[in-house]
C-alpha positions in Angstrom: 9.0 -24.8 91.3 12.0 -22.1 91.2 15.4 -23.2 91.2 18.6 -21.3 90.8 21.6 -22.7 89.0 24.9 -20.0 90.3 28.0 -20.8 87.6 30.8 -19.7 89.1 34.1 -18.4 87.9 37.0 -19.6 89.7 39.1 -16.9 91.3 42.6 -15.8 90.8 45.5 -18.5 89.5 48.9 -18.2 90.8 50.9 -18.2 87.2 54.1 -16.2 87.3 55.1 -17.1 84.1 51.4 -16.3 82.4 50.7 -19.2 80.3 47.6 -20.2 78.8 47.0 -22.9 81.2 44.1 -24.5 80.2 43.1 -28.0 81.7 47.1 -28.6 83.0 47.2 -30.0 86.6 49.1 -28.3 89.0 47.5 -24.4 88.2 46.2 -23.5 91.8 44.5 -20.3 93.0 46.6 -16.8 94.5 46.8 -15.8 98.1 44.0 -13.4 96.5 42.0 -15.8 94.3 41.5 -17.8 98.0 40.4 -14.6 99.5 37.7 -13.9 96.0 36.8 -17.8 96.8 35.8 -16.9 100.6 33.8 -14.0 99.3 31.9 -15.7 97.2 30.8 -17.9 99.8 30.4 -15.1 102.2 27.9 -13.8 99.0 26.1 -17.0 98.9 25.4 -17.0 103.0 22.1 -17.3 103.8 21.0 -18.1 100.7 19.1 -21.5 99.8 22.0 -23.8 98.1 21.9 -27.3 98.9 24.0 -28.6 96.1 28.2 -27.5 94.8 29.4 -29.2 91.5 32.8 -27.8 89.8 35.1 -28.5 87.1 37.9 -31.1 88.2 40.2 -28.5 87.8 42.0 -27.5 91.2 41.2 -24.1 90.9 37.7 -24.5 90.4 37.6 -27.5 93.5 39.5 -24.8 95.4 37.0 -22.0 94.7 33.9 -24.1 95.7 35.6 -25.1 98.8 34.7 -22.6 100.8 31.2 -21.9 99.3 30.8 -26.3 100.1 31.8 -25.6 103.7 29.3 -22.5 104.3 26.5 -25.4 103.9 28.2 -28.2 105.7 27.7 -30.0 101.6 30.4 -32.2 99.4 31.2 -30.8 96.1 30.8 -32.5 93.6 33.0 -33.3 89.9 31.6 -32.3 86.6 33.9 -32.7 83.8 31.4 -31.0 81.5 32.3 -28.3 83.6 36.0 -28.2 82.4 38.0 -25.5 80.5 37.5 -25.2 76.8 40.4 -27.4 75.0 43.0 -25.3 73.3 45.9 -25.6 70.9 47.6 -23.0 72.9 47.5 -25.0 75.9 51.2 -24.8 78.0 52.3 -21.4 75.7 52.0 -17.5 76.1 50.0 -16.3 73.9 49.7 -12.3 75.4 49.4 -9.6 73.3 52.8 -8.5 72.4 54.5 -11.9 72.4 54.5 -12.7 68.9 52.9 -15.8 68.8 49.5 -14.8 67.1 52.0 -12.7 64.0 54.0 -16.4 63.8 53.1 -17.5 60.5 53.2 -20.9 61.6 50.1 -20.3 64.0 48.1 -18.7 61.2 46.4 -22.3 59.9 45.6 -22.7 63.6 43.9 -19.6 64.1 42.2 -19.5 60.0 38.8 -19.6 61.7 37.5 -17.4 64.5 34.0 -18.8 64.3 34.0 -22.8 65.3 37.2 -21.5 66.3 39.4 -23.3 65.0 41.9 -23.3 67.9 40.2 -25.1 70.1 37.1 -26.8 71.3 34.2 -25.9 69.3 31.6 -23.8 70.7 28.7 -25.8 70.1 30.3 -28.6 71.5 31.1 -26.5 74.5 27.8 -25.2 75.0 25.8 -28.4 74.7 28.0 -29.9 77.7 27.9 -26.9 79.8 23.9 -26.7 79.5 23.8 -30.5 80.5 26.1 -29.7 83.4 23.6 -27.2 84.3 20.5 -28.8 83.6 22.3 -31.6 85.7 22.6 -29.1 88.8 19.1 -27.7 88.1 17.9 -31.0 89.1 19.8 -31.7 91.7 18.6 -28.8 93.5 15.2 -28.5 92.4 13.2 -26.0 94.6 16.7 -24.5 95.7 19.8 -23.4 94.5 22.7 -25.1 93.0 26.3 -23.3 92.6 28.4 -24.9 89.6 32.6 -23.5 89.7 33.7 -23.4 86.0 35.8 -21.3 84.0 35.3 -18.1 82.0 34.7 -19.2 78.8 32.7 -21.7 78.7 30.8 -19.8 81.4 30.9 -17.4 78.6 29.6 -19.4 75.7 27.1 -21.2 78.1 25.1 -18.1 78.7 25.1 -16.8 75.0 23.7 -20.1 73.8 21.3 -19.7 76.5 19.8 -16.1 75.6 19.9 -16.9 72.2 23.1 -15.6 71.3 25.7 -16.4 68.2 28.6 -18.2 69.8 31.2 -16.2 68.0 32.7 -13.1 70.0 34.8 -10.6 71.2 36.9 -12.3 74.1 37.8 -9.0 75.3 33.8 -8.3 75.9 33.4 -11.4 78.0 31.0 -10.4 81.2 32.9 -13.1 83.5 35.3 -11.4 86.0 37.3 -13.7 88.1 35.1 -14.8 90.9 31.8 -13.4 89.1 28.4 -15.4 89.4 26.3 -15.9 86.6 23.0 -16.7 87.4 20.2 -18.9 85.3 16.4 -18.7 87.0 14.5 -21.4 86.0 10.7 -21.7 86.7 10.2 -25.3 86.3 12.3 -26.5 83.2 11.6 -22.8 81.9 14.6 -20.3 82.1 13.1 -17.4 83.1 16.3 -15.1 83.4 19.9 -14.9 83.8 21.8 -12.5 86.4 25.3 -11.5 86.7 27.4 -10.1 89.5 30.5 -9.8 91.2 30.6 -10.6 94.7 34.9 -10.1 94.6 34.6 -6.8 92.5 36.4 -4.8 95.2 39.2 -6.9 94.8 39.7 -7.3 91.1 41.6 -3.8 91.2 44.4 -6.3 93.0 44.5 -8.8 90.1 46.8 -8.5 87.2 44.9 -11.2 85.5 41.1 -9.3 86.2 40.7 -8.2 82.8 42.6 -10.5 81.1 40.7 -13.7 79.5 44.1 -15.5 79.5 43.7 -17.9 82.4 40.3 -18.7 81.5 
């Protein structure tokens, strides 16, 4: 039995005043991250999903919105599916600010492995596999679509090709609105596939290559 588990990445936030948002309420998407949510779905029509799960987050809900209503489904809430935690959270942390040269941040950012600024990435792997593993079932003999966020997206498919945790955030394959893509035959992964169905409008987004935002 083949089954398809899509993990989203939400689509572009509305954040003027470019904060690491993290999990704060009240972070929606753009007049453009609604139009990279409706072409996502429009990527996804005609294909075989009979189950949506996303983080709680309103971006992510808001993403998955249209992509729920192309197949007449409910989405559903995964909180394993949320952001990664962050010290950062509610600051502006850009390069150029200061805030990474503040000697008062440098205990919080000692360690660039666990890391030490945030959620570890073990920890952030093993929920987002048994978020995924979750939709896998759900749709079993279809395809499931899962909304999250870019890091954990991130970490999620290093741990599942075999991969150290650790990385370059500026080498992160997860545009906004990209869909990564884990075949499984059976239980069996059998691949993982990456696109961007709202490439031709990343050009628009000051946040596209950014992994602020998450």
């Amino acid at each position: 039995m083949n089954t398809i588990v899509h993990v989203v990445r939400h689509g572009e936030v509305f954040n003027p005043q470019k904060v690491l948002y993290g999990r704060l309420p009240g972070y929606k998407l753009s007049e453009l991250g609604v139009q990279m949510a409706k072409a996502v779905a429009q990527y996804f029509s005609g294909r075989d999903v009979t189950y949506v799960v996303a983080s709680p987050l309103e971006r992510a809900q808001q993403t998955a919105e249209p992509i729920a209503a192309e197949f007449g489904l409910e989405i559903a809430s995964d909180e394993r599916l949320l952001e990664s935690i962050n010290m950062f959270e509610g600051r502006t942390v850009g390069v150029g600010d200061g805030a990474l040269r503040d000697p008062r941040n440098w205990w919080t950012i000692r360690d660039p492995f666990t890391p030490s600024w945030g959620e570890p990435y073990r920890v952030v792997a093993d929920r987002m596999t048994a978020a995924v593993l979750a939709a896998r079932d759900a749709a079993a003999g279809h395809e499931a679509v899962a909304v999250s966020h870019q890091l954990p997206i991130w970490i999620l498919r290093r741990w599942m090709e075999r991969k150290r945790l650790w990385h370059d955030p500026r080498r992160r394959q997860c545009s906004l609105a990209s869909v990564t893509s884990f075949h499984f035959e059976g239980e069996t992964l059998a691949g993982v596939g990456y696109t961007e169905p709202a490439g031709h409008l990343l050009g628009l987004s000051q946040d596209a290559f950014k992994a602020k935002g998450a």
